[in-house]
Each structure stands twice: as C-alpha cells, then as structure tokens.
C-alpha positions as CSV (number, residue, x, y, z in Angstrom):
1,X,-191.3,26.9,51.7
2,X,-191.3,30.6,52.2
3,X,-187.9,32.6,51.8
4,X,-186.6,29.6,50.6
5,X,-184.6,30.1,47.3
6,X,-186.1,27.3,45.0
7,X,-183.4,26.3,43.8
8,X,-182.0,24.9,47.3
9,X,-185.4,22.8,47.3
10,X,-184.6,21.1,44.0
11,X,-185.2,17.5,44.4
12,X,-183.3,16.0,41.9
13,X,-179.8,18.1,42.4
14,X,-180.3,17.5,46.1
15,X,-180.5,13.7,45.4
16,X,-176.8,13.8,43.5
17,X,-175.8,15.8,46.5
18,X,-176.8,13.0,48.6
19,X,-175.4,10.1,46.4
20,X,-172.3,12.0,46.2
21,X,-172.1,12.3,49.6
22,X,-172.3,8.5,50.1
23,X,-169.6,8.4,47.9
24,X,-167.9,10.7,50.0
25,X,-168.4,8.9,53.0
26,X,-167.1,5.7,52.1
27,X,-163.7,7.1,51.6
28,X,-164.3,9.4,54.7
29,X,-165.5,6.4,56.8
30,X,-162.6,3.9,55.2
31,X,-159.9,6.6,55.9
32,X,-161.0,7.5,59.4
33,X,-161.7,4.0,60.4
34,X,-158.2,2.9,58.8
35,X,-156.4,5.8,60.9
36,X,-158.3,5.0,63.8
37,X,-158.7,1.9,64.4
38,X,-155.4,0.7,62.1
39,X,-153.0,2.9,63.3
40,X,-154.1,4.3,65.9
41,X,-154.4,7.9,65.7
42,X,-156.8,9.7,67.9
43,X,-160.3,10.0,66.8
44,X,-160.8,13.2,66.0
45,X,-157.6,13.4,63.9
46,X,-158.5,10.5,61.7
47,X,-161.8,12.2,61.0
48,X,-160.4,15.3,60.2
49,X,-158.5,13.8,57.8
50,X,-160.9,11.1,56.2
51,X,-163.1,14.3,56.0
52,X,-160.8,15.7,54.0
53,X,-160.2,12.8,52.0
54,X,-164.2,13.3,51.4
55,X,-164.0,16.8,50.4
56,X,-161.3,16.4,47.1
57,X,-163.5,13.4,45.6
58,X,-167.1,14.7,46.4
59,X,-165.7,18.1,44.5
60,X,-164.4,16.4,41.9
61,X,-168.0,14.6,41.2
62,X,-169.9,17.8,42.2
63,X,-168.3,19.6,40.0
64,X,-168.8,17.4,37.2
65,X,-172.3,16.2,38.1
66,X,-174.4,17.5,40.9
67,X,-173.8,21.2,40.0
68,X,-172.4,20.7,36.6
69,X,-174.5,23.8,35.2
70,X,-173.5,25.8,37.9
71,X,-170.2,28.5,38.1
72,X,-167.8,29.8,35.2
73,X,-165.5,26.9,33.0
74,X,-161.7,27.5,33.5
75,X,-159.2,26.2,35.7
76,X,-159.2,29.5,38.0
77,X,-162.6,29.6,38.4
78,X,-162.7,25.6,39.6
79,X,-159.9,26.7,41.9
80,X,-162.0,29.2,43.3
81,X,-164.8,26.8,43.7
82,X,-162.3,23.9,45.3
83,X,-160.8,26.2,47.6
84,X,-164.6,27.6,48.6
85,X,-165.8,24.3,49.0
86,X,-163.2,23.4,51.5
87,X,-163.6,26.7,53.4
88,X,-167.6,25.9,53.3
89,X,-167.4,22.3,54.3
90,X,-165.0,23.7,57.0
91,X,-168.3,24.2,59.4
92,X,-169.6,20.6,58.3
93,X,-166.0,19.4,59.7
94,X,-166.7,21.1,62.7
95,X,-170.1,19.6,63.2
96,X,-168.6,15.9,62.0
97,X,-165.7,16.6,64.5
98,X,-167.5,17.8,67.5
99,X,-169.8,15.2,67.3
100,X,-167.2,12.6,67.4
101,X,-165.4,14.5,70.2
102,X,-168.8,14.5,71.6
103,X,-169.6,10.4,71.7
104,X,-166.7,9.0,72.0
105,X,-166.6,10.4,75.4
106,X,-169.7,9.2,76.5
107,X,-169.6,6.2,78.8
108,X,-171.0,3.3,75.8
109,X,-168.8,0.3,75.4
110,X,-169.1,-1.7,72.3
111,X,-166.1,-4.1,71.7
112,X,-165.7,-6.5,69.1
113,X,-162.5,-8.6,68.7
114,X,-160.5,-6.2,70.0
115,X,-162.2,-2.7,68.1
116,X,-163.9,-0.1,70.0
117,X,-167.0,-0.6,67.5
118,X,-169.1,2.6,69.3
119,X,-165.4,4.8,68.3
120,X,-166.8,3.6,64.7
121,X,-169.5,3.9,65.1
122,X,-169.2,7.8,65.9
123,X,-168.1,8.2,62.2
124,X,-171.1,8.0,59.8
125,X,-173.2,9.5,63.0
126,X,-171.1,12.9,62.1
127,X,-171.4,12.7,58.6
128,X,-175.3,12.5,59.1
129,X,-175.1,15.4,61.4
130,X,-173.6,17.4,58.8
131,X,-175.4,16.5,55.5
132,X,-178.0,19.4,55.8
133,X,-176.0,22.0,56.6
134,X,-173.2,21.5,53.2
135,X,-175.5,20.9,50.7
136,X,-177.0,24.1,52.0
137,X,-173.6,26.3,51.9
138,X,-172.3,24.5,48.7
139,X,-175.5,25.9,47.2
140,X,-175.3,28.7,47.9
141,X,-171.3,29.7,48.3
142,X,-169.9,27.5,45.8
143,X,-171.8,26.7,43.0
144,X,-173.8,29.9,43.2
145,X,-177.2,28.3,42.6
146,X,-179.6,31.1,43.0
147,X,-177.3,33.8,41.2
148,X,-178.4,32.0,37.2
C-alpha cells in the first residue's frame, strides 16, 4: 500500500502481534470477567484493569519475541519501551473501554444462570476493536520499526 512504511505490512511480525495479543486477551478477558462478573465491580473498571493486566505480559512477550530485533538492550531502554507501550496502548484502552461503555448500555439481555453473558460478552468485542490500532502505534512508537 502506498505511504505505508513496509515494515508495518510485515506479515510474519504482525502474526506474533496477533498471537501475542491472544495471549493477552486471555488474561485481559479472565481478569475482567473475574472482576466483573466475580466480584462485582463495574464493567468498565474490571476492563481497565484486565487491560492492564494484558499490557505487562504482551510486553514482556513482545519484547522478547514479536519485536525482538527492534530498540536498544539495557534495562533503561526497556523501561522506556514499557512505559511507551503503556502510554501507546492507552488509546487502545480507550477504544476497549468506550466500547464496553458503549454495549453494555444497549437494551440486549443475555442471562445464563444468573451472569449477564452480553456484559461478557462486551469484552473480547473491545479487544477486537482495538487490535488494529496497537499493533499500529507499538510499531511505530515503541519498537521503532521503521527507524533500522
């Protein structure tokens, strides 16, 4: 594609990003879901902090895999990088949180034993929503792709 930086239209690191983000989203969706349906804290909290939860262990495999020839060795520059990656992922966090904000309210009922399923359900919809948009800003703000 035109303007496009090839690097952000690598297939292969764009597949880690995606199984990584799988990865991520089983803790994200077990957290939330936990907090949510568990112990009861308000939607949008408990995916703010499964997100969270996400965002430590799909940097830690990132780093390590999916962008592994990308950004300087040494603690401080991974601290940079962590700390960039959470300020990045902040506008997927948005998306994932005003999309949850955005559903739950609408008028769908789907119970099961007691569980608001379509509350659940709400979850991995978000995390969809915002796939596109992190591996995009990762890329390019964290890991630095096009700058080698």
């Amino acid at each position: 594609m035109r303007g496009v930086p090839d690097e952000l239209l690598a297939v292969d690191r764009f597949g880690q990003f995606v199984s990584v983000g799988a990865v991520g989203a089983v803790f994200d969706l077990t957290a939330s879901s936990v907090l949510s349906a568990g112990v009861g804290v308000p939607p949008e909290l408990a995916k703010l902090i499964g997100a969270e939860v996400a965002i430590v262990v799909m940097f830690v495999v990132n780093e390590r895999w999916t962008f592994a020839a990308h950004g300087a060795d040494g603690g401080w520059a991974i601290l940079r990088r962590f700390l960039k990656s959470n300020l990045v992922r902040s506008g997927g966090v948005a998306v994932q949180v005003g999309v949850v904000a955005g559903l739950t309210r609408l008028p769908i009922a789907l119970t099961a034993f007691g569980v608001d399923l379509w509350e659940l359900a709400t979850f991995p919809i978000a995390i969809g929503c915002s796939l596109l948009l992190n591996y995009v800003l990762e890329s390019l703000f964290t890991w630095r792709v096009t700058a080698d």
